[in-house]
MIDOSE-1310 file (N, C-alpha, C; in nm, 2 decimals, decimal comma, always signed):
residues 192
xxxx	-0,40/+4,33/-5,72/-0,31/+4,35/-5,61/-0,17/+4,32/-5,66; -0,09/+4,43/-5,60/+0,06/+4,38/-5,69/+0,11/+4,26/-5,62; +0,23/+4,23/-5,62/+0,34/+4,11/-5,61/+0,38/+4,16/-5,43; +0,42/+4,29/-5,41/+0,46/+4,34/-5,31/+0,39/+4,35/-5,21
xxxx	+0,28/+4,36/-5,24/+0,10/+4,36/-5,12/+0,09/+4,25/-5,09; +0,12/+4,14/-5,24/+0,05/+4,00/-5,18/+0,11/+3,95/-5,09; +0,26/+3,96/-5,09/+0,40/+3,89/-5,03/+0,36/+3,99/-4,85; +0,35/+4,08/-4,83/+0,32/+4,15/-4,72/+0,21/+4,09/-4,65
xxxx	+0,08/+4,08/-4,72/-0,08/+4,02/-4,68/-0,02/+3,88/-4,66; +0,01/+3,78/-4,69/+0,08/+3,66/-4,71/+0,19/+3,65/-4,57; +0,27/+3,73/-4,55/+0,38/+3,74/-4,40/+0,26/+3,75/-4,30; +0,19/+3,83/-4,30/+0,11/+3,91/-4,23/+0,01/+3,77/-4,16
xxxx	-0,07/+3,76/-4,26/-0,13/+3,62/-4,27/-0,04/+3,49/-4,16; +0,07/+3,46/-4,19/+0,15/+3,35/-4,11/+0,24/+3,43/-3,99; +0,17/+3,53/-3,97/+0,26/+3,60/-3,84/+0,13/+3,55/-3,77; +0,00/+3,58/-3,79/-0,11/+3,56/-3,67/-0,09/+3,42/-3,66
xxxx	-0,06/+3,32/-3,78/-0,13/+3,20/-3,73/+0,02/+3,17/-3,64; +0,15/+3,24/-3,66/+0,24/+3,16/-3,54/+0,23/+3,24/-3,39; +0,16/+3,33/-3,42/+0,12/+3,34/-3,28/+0,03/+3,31/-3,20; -0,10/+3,30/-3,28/-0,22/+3,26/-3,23/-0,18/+3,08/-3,20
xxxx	-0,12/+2,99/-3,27/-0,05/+2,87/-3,24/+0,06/+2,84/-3,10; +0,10/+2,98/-3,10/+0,22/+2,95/-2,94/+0,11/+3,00/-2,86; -0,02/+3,12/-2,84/-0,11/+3,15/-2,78/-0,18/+3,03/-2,74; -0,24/+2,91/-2,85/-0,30/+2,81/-2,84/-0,23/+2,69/-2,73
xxxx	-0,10/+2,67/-2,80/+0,02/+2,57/-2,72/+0,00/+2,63/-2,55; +0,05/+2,76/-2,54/+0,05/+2,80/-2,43/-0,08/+2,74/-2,30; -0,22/+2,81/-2,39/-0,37/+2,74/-2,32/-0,36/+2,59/-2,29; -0,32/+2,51/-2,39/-0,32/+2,38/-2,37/-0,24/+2,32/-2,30
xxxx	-0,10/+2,39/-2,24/-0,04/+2,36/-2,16/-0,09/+2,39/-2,02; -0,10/+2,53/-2,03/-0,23/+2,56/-1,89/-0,35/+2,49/-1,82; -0,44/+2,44/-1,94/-0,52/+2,33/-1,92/-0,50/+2,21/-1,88; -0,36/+2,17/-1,92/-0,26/+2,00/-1,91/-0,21/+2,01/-1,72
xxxx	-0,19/+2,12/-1,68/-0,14/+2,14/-1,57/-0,23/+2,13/-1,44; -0,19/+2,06/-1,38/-0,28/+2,06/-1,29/-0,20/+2,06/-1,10; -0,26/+2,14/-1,03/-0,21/+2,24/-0,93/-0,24/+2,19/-0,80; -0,19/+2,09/-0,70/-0,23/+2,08/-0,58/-0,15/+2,15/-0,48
xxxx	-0,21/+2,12/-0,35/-0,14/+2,25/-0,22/-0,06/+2,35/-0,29; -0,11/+2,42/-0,34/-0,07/+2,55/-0,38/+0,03/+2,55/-0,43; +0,05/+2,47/-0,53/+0,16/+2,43/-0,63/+0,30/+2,35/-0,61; +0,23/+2,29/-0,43/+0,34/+2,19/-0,40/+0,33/+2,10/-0,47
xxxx	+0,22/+2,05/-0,53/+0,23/+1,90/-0,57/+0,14/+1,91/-0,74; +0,24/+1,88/-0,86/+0,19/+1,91/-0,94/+0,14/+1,77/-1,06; +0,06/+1,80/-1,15/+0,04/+1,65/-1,24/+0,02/+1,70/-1,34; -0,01/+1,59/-1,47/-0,02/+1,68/-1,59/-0,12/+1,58/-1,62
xxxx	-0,23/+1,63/-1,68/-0,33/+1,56/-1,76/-0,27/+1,48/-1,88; -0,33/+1,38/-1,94/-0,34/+1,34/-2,06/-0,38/+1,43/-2,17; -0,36/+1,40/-2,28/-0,36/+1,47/-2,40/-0,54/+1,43/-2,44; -0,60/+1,54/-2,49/-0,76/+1,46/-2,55/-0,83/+1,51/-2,42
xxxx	-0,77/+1,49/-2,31/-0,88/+1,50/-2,14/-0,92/+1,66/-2,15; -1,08/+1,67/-2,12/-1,09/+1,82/-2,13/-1,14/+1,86/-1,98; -1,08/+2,00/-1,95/-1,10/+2,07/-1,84/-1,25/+2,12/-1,82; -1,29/+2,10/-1,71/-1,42/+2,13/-1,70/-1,43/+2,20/-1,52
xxxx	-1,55/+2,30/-1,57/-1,64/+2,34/-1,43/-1,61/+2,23/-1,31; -1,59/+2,23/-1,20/-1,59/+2,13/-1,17/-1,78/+2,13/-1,11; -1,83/+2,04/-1,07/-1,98/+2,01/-1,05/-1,99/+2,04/-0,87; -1,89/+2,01/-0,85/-1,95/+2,05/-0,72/-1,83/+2,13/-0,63
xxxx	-1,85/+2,23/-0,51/-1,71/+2,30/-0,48/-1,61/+2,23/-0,43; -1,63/+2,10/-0,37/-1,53/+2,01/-0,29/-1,41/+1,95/-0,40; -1,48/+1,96/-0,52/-1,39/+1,95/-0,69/-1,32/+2,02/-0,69; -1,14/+2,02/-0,64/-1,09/+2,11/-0,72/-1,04/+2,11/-0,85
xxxx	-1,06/+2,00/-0,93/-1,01/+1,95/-1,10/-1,12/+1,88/-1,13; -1,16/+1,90/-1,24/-1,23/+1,84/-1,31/-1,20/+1,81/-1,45; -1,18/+1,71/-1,55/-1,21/+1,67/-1,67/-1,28/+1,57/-1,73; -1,32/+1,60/-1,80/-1,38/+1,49/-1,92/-1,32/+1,39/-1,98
xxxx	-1,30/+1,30/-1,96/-1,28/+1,16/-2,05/-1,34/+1,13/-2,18; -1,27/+1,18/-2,30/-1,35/+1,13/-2,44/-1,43/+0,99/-2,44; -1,53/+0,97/-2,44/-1,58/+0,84/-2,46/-1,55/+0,74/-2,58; -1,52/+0,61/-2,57/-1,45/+0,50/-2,66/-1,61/+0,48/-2,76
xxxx	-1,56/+0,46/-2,88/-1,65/+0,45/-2,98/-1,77/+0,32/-2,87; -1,90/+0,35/-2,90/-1,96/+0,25/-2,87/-2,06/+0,30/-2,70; -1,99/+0,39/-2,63/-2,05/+0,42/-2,53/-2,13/+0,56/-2,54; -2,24/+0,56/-2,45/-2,31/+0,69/-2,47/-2,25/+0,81/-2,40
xxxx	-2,16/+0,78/-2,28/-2,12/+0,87/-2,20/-1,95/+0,86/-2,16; -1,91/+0,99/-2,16/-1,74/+1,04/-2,20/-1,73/+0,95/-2,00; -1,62/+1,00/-1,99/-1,55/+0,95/-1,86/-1,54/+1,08/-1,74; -1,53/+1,02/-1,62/-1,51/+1,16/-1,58/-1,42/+1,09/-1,44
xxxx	-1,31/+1,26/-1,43/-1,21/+1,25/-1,37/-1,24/+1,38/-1,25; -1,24/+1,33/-1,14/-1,21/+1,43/-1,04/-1,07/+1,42/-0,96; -1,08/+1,56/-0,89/-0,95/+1,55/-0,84/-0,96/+1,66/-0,67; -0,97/+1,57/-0,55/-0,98/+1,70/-0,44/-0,91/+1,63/-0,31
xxxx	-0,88/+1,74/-0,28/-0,81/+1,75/-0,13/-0,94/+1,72/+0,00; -0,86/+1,60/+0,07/-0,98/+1,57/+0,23/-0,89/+1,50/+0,29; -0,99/+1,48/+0,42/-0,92/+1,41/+0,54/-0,97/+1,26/+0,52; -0,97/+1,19/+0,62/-1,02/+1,07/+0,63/-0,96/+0,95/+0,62
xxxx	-0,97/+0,86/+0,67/-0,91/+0,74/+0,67/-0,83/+0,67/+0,52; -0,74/+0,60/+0,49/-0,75/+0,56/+0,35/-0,87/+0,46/+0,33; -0,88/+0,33/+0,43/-0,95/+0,24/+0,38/-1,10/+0,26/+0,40; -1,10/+0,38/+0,51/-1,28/+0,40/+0,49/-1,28/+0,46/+0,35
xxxx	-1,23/+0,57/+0,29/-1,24/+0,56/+0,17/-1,26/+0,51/+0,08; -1,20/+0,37/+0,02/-1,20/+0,27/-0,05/-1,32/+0,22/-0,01; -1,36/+0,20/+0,13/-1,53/+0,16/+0,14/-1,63/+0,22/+0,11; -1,60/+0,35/+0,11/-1,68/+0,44/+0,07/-1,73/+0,44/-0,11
xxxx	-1,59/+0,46/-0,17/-1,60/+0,40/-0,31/-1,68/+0,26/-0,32; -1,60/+0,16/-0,28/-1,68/+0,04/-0,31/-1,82/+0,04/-0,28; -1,84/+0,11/-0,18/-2,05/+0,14/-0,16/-2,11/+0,20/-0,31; -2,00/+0,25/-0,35/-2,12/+0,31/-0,48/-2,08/+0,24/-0,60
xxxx	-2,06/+0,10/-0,61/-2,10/+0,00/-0,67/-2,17/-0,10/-0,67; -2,25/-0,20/-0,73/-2,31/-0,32/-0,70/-2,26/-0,44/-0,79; -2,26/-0,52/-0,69/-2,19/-0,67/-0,86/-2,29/-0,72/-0,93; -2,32/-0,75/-1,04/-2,43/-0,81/-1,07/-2,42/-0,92/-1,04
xxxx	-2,38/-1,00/-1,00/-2,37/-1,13/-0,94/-2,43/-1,12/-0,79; -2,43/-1,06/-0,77/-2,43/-1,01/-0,54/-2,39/-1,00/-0,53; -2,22/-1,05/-0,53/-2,10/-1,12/-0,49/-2,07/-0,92/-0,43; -2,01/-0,94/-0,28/-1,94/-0,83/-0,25/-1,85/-0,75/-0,30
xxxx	-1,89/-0,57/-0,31/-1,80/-0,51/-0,41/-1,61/-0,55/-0,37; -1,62/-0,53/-0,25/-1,50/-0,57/-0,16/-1,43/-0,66/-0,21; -1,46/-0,80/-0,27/-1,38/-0,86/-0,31/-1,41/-0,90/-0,48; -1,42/-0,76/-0,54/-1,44/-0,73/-0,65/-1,34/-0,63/-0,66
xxxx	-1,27/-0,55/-0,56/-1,16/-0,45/-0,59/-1,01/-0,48/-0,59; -0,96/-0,39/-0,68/-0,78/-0,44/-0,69/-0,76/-0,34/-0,58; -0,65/-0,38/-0,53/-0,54/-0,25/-0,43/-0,44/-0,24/-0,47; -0,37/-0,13/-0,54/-0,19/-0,18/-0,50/-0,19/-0,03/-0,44
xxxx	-0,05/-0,04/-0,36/+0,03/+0,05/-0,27/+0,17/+0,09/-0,35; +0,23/+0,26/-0,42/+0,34/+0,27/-0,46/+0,38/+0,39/-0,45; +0,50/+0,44/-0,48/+0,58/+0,54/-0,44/+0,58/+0,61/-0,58; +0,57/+0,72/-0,58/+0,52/+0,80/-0,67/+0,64/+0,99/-0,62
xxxx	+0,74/+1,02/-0,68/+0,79/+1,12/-0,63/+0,82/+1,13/-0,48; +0,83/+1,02/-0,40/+0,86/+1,03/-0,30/+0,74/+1,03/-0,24; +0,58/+1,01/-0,24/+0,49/+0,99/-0,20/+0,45/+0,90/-0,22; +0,34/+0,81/-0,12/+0,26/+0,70/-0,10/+0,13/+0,76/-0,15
xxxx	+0,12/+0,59/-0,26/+0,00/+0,62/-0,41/-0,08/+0,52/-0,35; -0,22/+0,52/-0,30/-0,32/+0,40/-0,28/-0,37/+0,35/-0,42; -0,35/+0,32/-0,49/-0,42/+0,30/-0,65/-0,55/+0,17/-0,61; -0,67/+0,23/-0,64/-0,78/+0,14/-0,62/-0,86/+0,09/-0,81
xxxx	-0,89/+0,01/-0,81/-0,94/-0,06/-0,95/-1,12/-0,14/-0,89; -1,22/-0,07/-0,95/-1,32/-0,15/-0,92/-1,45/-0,13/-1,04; -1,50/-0,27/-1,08/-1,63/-0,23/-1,19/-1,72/-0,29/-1,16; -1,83/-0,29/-1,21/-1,95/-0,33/-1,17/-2,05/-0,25/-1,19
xxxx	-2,15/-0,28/-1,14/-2,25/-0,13/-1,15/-2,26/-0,04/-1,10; -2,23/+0,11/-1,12/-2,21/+0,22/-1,06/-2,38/+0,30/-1,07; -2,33/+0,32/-0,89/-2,48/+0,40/-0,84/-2,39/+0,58/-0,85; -2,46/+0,61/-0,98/-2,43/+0,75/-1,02/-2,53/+0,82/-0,94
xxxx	-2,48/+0,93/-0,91/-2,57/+1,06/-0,84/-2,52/+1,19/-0,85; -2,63/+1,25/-0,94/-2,56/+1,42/-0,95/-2,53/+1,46/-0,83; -2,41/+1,53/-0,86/-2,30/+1,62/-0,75/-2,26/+1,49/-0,67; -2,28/+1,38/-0,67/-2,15/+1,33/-0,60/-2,28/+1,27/-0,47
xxxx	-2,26/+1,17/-0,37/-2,31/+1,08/-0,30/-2,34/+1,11/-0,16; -2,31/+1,26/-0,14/-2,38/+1,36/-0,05/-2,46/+1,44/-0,10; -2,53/+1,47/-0,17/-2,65/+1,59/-0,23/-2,80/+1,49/-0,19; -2,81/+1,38/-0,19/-2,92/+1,34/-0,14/-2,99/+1,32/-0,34
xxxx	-2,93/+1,31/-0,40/-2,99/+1,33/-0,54/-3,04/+1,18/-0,61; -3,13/+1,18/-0,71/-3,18/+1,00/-0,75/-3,06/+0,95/-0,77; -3,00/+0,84/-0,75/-2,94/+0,73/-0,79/-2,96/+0,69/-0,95; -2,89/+0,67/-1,03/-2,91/+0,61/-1,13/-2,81/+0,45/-1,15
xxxx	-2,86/+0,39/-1,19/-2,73/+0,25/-1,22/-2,72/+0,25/-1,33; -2,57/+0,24/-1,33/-2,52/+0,25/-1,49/-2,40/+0,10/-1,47; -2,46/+0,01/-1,57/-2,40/-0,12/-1,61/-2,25/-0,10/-1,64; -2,18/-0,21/-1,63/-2,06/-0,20/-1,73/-1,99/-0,07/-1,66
xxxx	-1,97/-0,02/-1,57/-1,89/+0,09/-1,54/-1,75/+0,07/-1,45; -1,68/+0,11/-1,46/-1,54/+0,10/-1,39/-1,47/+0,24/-1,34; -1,40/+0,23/-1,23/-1,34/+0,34/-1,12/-1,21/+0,26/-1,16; -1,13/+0,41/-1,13/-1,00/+0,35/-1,11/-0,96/+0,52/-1,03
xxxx	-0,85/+0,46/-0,94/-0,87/+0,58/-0,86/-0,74/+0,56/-0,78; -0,73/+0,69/-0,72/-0,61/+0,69/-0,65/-0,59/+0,80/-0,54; -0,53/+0,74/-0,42/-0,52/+0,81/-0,30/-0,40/+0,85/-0,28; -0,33/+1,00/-0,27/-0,19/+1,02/-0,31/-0,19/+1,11/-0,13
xxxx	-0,10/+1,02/-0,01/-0,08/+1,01/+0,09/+0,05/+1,13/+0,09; -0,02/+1,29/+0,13/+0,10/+1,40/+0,12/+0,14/+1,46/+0,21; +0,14/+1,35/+0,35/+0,16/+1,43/+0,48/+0,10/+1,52/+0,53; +0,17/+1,66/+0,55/+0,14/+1,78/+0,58/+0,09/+1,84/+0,49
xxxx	+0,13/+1,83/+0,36/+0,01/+1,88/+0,25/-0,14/+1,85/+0,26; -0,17/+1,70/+0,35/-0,33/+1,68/+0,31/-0,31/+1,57/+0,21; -0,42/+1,50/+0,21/-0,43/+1,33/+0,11/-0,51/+1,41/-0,01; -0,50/+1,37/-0,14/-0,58/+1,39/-0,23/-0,61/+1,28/-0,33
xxxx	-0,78/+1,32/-0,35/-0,81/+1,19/-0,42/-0,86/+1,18/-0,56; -0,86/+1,12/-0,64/-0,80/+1,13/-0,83/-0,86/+1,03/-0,84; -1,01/+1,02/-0,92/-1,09/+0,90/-0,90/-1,17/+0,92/-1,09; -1,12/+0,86/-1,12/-1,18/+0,84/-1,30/-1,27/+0,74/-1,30
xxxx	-1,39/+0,75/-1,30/-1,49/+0,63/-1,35/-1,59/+0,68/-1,51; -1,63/+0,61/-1,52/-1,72/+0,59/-1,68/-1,74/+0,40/-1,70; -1,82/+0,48/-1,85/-1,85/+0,35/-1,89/-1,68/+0,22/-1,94; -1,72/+0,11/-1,88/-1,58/+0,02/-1,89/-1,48/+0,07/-1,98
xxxx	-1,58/+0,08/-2,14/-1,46/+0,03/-2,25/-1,38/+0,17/-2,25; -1,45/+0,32/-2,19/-1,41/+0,38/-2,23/-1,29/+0,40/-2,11; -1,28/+0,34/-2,01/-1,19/+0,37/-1,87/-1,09/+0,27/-1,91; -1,13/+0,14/-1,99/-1,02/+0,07/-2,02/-0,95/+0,12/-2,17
xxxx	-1,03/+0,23/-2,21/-0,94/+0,28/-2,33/-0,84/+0,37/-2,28; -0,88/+0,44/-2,12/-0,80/+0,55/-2,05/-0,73/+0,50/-1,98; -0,69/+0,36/-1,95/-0,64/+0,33/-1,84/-0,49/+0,39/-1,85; -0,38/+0,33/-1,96/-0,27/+0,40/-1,98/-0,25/+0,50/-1,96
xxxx	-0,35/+0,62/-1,99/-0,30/+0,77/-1,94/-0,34/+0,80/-1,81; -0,42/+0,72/-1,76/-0,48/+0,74/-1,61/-0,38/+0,68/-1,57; -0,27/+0,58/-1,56/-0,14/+0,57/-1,46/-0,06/+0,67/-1,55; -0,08/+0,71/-1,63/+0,07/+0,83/-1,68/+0,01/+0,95/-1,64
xxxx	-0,10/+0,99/-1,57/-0,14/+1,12/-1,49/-0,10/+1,06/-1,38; -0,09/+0,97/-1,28/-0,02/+0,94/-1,18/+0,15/+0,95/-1,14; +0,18/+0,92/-1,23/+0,32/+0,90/-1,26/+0,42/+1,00/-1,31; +0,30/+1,11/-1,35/+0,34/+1,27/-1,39/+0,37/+1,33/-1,25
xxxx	+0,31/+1,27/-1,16/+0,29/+1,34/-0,99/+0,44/+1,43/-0,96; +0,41/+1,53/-0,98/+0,60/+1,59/-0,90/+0,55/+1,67/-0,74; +0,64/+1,66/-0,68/+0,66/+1,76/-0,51/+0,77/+1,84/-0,53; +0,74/+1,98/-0,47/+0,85/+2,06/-0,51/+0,90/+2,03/-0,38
C-alpha cells in the first residue's frame, strides 16, 4: 500500500471514530435526560446509572444502580407520576420495610422538606429489611426479604403538573455508595 492510501485509510479510519464518538456522546446524553409532565420538569441522571425497561407501566424511568463491590444486586431507581397524600406515601414506603430489632419502621425514617427549582422536595431516608416484590407491592407477587437494604426517595410536590415519585433502594453499601449522586439527580431538578 503506498504512503497516499495509507494516509487516506488512516483520515478515513478517525473520521468514523469522531463521529461514531459525538453519535455515542449524543445517546448518553439522551439516556442522562430524564423527562417529566411533558418536558415541564426535567433531571439528569448520574453518570454509570443505566436506563432500563421500566418493570411495570406505572414506571415512567427506570435505571439501574451499579452495585458497590461486595453486594450481589445493582440498585434500582424508579421514577413516576400519582396522586395521593404525601404522608400516606411515606407510610406506604415505610410498610415495605421491617427493623430487625421490631422497633417501628416509622421511627427508623429520616424526613427533610426543601426547595428544589422553585418546587417542594419531600426527601425520605429509610433501611432495614426490605419486603421486595416483583412489579412493585400491587401485583400480589412472593415477598422476598432482603437484609441490609436502604430507600432513599423523594416526593417532588408540582402543583398542577401532578407529584412525582424518585425512590432508589438496593442493597445498603451500594445506596450509600449512590447516595451523592442520588441528591445531585435531585438537585439537577429544572421547571421550564
Amino acid at each position: 500500500m503506498n504512503t497516499s492510501r495509507f494516509s487516506q485509510l488512516c483520515a478515513a479510519i478517525l473520521l468514523v471514530f469522531i463521529v461514531g464518538s459525538d453519535r455515542l456522546n449524543a445517546a448518553d446524553d439522551k439516556d442522562k435526560s430524564i423527562q417529566l409532565a411533558e418536558g415541564a420538569i426535567t433531571l439528569t441522571a448520574p453518570d454509570g446509572w443505566v436506563r432500563k425497561q421500566p418493570m411495570t407501566r406505572i414506571v415512567e424511568h427506570e435505571f439501574a444502580v451499579p452495585k458497590a463491590e461486595g453486594d450481589e444486586l445493582d440498585g434500582r431507581l424508579t421514577i413516576m407520576g400519582a396522586g395521593g397524600d404525601i404522608e400516606a406515601n411515606i407510610t406506604r414506603w415505610q410498610g415495605q420495610f421491617v427493623q430487625p430489632n421490631g422497633d417501628p419502621t416509622s421511627e427508623a425514617t429520616k424526613t427533610e422538606q426543601k426547595k428544589v427549582a422553585g418546587l417542594t422536595v419531600h426527601l425520605v431516608d429509610i433501611t432495614g429489611i426490605y419486603k421486595d416484590q416483583a412489579g412493585g407491592p400491587f401485583t400480589g407477587a412472593k415477598i422476598v426479604e432482603r437484609e441490609n437494604y436502604r430507600m432513599l426517595a423523594a416526593i417532588v410536590v408540582a402543583d398542577k403538573l401532578g407529584n412525582y415519585f424518585i425512590k432508589f433502594y438496593g442493597p445498603q453499601k451500594t445506596v450509600d455508595a449512590n447516595e451523592k449522586a442520588f441528591h445531585g439527580l435531585i438537585d439537577s431538578l429544572k421547571k421550564k
